[in-house]
N, C-alpha and C positions, 0 to 999 in steps of 0.2 A: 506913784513914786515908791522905789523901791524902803524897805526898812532891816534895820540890821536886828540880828540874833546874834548873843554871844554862847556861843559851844563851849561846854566845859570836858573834856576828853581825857581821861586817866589811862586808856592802855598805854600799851607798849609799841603801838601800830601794829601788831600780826594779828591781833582778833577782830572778831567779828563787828564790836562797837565798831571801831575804827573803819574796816570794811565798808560798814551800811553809811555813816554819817559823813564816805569820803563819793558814795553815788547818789546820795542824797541830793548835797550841795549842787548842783546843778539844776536839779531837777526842780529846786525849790526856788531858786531863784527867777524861774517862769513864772511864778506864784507870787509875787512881788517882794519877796522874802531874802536878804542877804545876808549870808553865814559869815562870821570870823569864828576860830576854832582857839579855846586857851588852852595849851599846852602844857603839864607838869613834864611829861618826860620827851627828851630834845630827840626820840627816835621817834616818838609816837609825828611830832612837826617836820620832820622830815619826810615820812611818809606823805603826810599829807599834803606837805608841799610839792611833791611829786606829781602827785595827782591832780594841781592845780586850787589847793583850798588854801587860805590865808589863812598861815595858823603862827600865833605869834605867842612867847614862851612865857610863864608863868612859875614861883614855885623855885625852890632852889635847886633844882636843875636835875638831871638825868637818874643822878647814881644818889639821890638819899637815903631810899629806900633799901638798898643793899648794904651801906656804909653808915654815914653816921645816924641811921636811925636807931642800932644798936648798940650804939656807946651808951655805957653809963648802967649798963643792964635795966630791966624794967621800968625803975623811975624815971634815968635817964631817957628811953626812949620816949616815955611817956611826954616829958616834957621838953623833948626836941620836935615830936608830932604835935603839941601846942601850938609851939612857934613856927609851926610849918604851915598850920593850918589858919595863923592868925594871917601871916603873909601875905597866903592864897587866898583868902576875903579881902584882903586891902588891895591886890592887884586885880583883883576880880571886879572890885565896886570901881577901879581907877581905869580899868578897860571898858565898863559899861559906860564911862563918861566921855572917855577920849574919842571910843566908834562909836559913839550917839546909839549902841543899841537898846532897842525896846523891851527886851526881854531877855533873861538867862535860861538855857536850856541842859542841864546836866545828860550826860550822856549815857551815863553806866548807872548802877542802884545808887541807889539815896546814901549810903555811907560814903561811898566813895566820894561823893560830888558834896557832900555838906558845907565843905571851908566853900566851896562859889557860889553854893545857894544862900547861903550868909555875907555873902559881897555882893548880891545882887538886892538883895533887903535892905543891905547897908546904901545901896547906890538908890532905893527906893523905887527900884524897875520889879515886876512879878516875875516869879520864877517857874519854872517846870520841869519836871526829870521823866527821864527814862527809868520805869523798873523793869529790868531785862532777866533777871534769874529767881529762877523758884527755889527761896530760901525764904527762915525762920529771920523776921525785923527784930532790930534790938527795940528799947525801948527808945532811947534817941531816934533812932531811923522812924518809928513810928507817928511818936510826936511832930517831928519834921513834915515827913510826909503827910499827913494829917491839916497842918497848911500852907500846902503846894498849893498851887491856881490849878493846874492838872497835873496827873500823873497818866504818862506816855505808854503803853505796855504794847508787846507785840506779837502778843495771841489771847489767846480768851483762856489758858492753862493760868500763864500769868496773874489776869484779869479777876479769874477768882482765887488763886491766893491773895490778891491787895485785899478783896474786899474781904475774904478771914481774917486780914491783919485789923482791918477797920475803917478801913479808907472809904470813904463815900463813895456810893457808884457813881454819883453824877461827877466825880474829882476824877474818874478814871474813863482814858478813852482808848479804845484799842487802833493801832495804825501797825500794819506789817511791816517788817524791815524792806528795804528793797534791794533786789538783785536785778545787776543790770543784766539785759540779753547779751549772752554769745555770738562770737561772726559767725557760727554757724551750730544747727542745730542737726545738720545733717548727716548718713551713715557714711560718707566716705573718711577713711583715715580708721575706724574705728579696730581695734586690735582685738582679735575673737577669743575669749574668755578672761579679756582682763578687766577686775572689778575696782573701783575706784574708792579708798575712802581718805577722807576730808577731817584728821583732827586731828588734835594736840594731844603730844604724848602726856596723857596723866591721867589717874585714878577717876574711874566714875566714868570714863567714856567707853567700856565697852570691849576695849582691845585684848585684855585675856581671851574674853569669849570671842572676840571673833580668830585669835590663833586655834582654840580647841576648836573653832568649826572649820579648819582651813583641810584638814586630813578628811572629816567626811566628805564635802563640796569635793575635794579631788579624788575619792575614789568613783564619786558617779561623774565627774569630768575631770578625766586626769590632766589637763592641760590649763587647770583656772588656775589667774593669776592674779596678786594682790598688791597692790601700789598705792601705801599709807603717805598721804604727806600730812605733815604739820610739825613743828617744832616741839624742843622739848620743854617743857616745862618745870623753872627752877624748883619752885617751892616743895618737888619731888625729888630729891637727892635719889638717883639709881634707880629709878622705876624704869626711866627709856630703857636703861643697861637692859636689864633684866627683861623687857617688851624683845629688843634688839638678840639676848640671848634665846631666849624661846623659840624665835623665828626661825634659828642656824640648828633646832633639833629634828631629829628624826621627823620625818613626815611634811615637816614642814619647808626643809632647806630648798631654797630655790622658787619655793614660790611663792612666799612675802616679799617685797621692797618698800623698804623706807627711803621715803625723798627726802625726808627736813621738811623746810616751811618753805611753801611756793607762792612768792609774793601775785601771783597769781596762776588758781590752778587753772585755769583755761585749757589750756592745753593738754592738761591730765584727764578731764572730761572729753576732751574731744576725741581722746583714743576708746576710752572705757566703753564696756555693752552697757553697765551698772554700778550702780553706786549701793556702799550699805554704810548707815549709821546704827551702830549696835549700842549707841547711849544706854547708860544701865541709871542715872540721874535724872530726873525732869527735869528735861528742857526748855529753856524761856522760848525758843522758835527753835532751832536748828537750821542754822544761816548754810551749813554743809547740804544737808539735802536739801535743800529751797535752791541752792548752786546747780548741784544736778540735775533738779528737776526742770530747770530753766533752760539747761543743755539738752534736754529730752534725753536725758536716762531715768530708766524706773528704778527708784530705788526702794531696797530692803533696810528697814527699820524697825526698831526697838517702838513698841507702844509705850511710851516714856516722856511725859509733858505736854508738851508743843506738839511732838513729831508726829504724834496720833491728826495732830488736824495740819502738819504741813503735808505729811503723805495721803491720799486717799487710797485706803487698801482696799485691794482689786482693782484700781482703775488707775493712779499712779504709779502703785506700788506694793509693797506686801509687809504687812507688819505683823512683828511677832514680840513673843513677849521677854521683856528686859530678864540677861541673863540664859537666853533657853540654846545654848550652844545647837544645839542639836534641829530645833526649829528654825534657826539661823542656815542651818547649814543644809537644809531642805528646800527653804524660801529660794537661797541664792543659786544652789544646782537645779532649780526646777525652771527659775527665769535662763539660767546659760543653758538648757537643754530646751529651752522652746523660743527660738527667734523672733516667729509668730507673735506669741505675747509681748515678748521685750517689744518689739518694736513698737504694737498698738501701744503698751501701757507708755512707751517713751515720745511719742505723737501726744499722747492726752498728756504727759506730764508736761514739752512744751508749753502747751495751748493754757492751760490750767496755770503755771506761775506765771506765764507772762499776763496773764488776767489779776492776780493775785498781787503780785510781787515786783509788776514795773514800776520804775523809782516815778514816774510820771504823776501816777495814781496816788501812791503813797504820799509824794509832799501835796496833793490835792488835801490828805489826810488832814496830812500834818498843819498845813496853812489854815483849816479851819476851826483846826484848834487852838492857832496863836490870834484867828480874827475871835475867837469867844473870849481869850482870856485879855487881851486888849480893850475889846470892848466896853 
């Protein structure tokens, strides 16, 4: 008999959380496991319902956080995020009652997901979160976390900052994100020198350096081309601009493009030889290159968190070091000048995440970690 989970989900539906926990849902559900998804923002439930996951709305709706979160100046917000938060425990404990689920599962870091890990205690069902980002815990986050039933992480980067923060190792399990397979993993369709990158216009991913590496890469292949997709991101006022102006200078006009955000890049992988993540932040995974690498492109990567063990360099991929424009720009013209490589490293890098990173496997994971904390 199947048993329900209630999902607690804070993006926006264009990142990654969202991504993993919308190819998840299927796969876990062969596990005897049945997802509803609580929704604070009515884009992130739309997504999801798109894609087929029950996601039902939570939380005073879409636009609090850009509007009235900021009346009142500081106290005022202070004390509109109270009652935001007290809310989202009392619809949290009144959904774990209504879907008879067994357990709450937060989906993003322990801050984020606090007001449903406190609606789940109140509903007197165990809780669990996902800690997905390598950042510094408040003392709240910590305490919280500290009694979780588990904390979910999704690489061993992650895995040992919880355990610097304090977390018990036996409270932390590591389970990979999942990416689903590609219709096809194959060369035909693919567009000869264009490189693929996968992220969000903001600070900490990498995109100054990979424009200062775009003029080297095209003097040793005058014909590589570069195709960013990912949205922008508010909480940067003018960074896209400014990403967006660099691109139209000397050297570079003509062969950067920005897509925006591609509800799914599928088919940006299927043209590309390569993919590069030039993350200059540790990474809790890098769901970007785990994507590529699923498509069988090798990709060029910042040794930076996660991405050190989602790429294997030399055999996936090639990594270098956060920041190093110039080593960046040697990696990537040395894979578009030897097909040879690209192609072996992009055969192993199929082979490799779908061993890794099929959602199959992973809610194998994940289910035995709701049978221990159940039990």
């Amino acid at each position: 008999m199947s048993r329900r989970v209630l999902y607690f989900e804070t993006g926006s539906g264009r990142g990654g959380s969202t991504r993993s926990l919308s190819t998840l849902v299927p796969a876990l559900a062969a596990e005897g496991f049945e997802a509803v998804v609580a929704c604070p923002s009515a884009g992130c439930a739309e997504t999801l319902r798109r894609r087929g996951v029950e996601a039902l709305p939570v939380g005073p709706g879409a636009d609090w956080r850009s509007s009235r979160y900021r009346e009142g100046g500081p106290a005022g917000a202070l004390g509109f995020a109270a009652r935001v938060a007290l809310r989202v425990a009392r619809e949290v404990a009144g959904l774990v009652r209504r879907t008879g689920a067994v357990l709450v599962h937060g989906n993003n870091d322990v801050n984020d997901d606090l007001a449903a890990l406190a609606g789940a205690w109140w509903a007197g069902v165990p809780a669990v979160n996902h800690v997905r980002a390598i950042r510094g815990f408040t003392r709240k986050e910590r305490l919280v976390a500290r009694r979780l039933e588990a904390v979910v992480v999704p690489s061993e980067a992650v895995r040992a900052h919880c355990l610097a923060e304090g977390i018990a190792p036996a409270r932390v399990r590591t389970v990979a994100n999942p990416v689903s397979a590609p219709a096809s993993t194959g060369g035909a369709g693919r567009e000869d020198a264009l490189v693929a990158v996968l992220s969000s216009l903001r600070p900490g991913k990498g995109l100054e350096v990979l424009l200062e590496a775009v003029p080297a890469v095209r003097a040793r292949v005058p014909g590589a081309r570069f195709a960013i997709a990912g949205g922008r991101f508010d909480a940067t006022p003018g960074y896209a601009a400014r990403l967006l102006e660099r691109s139209r200078e000397g050297g570079l006009a003509g062969a950067v493009e920005f897509l925006g955000h591609l509800e799914d890049p599928e088919g940006l992988l299927s043209r590309a030889v390569l993919a590069v993540a030039p993350s200059q932040v540790p990474e809790g995974f890098g769901r970007a290159a785990a994507e590529a690498l699923r498509a069988g492109l090798p990709v060029v990567a910042s040794r930076s968190g996660a991405l050190a063990e989602v790429v294997r360099d030399g055999a996936t991929g090639l990594l270098v070091e956060p920041g190093d424009a110039a080593g960046l720009a040697r990696a990537v013209a040395g894979l578009l000048r030897d097909p040879a490589l690209r192609d072996r490293m992009g055969r192993a890098a199929a082979l490799d995440a779908a061993r890794r990173f099929d959602p199959a496997a992973v809610a194998r994971g994940l289910a035995a970690v709701y049978e221990e904390v159940l039990a």
